[in-house]
C-alpha positions as CSV (number, residue, x, y, z in Angstrom):
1,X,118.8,171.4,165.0
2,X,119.5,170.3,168.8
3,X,118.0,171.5,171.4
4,X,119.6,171.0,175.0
5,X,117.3,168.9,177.5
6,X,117.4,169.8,181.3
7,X,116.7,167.5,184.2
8,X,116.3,163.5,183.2
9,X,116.1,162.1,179.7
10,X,112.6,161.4,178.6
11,X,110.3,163.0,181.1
12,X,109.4,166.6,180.3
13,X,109.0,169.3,182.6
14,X,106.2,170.9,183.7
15,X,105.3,173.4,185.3
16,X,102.6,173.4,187.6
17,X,100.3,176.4,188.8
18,X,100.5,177.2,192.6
19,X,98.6,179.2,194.7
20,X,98.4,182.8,193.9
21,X,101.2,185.0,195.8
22,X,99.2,186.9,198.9
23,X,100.6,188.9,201.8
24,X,101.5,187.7,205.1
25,X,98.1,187.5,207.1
26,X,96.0,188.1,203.8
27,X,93.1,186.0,203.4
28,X,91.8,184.9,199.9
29,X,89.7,186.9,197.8
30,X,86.3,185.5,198.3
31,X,84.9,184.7,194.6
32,X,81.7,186.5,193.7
33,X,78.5,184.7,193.8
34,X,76.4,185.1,190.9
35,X,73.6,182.8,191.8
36,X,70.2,183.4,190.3
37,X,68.6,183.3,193.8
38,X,70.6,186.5,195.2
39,X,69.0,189.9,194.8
40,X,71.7,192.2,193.5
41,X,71.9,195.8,193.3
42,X,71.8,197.5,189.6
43,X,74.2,200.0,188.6
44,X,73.2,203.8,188.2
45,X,72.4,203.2,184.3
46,X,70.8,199.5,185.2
47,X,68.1,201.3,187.7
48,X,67.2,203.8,185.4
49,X,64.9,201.1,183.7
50,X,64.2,198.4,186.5
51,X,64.5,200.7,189.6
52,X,66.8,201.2,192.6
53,X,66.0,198.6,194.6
54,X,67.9,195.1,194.8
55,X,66.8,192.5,192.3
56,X,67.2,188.9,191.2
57,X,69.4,188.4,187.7
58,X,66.0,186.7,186.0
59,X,63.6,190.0,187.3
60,X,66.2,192.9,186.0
61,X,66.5,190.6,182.5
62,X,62.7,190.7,181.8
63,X,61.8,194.5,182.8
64,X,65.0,195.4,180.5
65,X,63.1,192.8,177.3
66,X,59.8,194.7,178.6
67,X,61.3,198.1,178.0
68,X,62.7,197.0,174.7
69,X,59.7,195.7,173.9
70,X,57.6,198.7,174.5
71,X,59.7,201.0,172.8
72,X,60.1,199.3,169.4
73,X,63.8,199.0,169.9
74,X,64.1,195.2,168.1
75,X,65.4,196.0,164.8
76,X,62.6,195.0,161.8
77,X,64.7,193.7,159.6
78,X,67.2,191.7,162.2
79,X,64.9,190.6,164.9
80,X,68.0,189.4,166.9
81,X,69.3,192.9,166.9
82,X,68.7,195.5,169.1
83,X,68.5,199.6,168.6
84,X,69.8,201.0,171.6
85,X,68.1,204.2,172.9
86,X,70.2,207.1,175.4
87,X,69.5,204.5,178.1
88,X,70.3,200.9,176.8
89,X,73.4,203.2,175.3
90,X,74.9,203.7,178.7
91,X,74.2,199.7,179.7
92,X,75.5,198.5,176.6
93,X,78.1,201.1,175.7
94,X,77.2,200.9,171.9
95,X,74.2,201.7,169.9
96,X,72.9,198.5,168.3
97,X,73.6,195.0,170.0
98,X,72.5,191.4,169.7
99,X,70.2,189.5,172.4
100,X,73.0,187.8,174.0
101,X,74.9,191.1,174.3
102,X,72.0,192.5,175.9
103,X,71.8,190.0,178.6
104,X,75.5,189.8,179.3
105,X,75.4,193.5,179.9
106,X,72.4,193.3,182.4
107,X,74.2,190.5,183.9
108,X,77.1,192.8,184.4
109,X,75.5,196.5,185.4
110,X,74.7,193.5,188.6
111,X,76.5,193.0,191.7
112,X,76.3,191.4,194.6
């Protein structure tokens, strides 16, 4: 099999990532900050269990394990499991998840 080589012998080409295309006058999209000192606002389904108001990532994660917690909703046999109710159903968008599910759903019913 040959294969036809482009540009000098021995040095391979590669191709290098460049800034992202924008429109003339466009500035960059600013990256969202998810640091764990910034109060952010909680989606409609988020607020329905820690409230309306803005909160810090670390405040809306522990009164979300304090509602699980009071409910019953760990699963007995799977502790690491949890039984969603009509509200952790419209956070987590299935009805049984695992802890780290849980928290990666808070963190995104967050924003800025």
């Amino acid at each position: 099999m040959t294969t036809k080589k482009s540009g000098t012998p021995g040095k391979a080409k590669v191709k290098r990532g460049g800034p992202v295309h924008q429109q003339p006058g466009q500035r960059p999209a600013k990256p969202i900050d998810y640091s764990p000192l910034q109060p952010m606002r909680p989606s409609k389904a988020l607020a329905a269990l820690v409230g309306p108001e803005r909160v810090l990532f670390s405040e809306a994660s522990g009164k979300v394990w304090a509602y699980v917690r009071r409910r019953g909703l760990l699963d007995r046999r799977d502790n690491s499991m949890i039984n969603a109710n009509a509200a952790l159903k419209a956070i987590l968008g299935k009805a049984r998840a695992s802890r780290v599910e849980l928290t990666q759903a808070v963190k995104g019913e967050l924003t800025p």
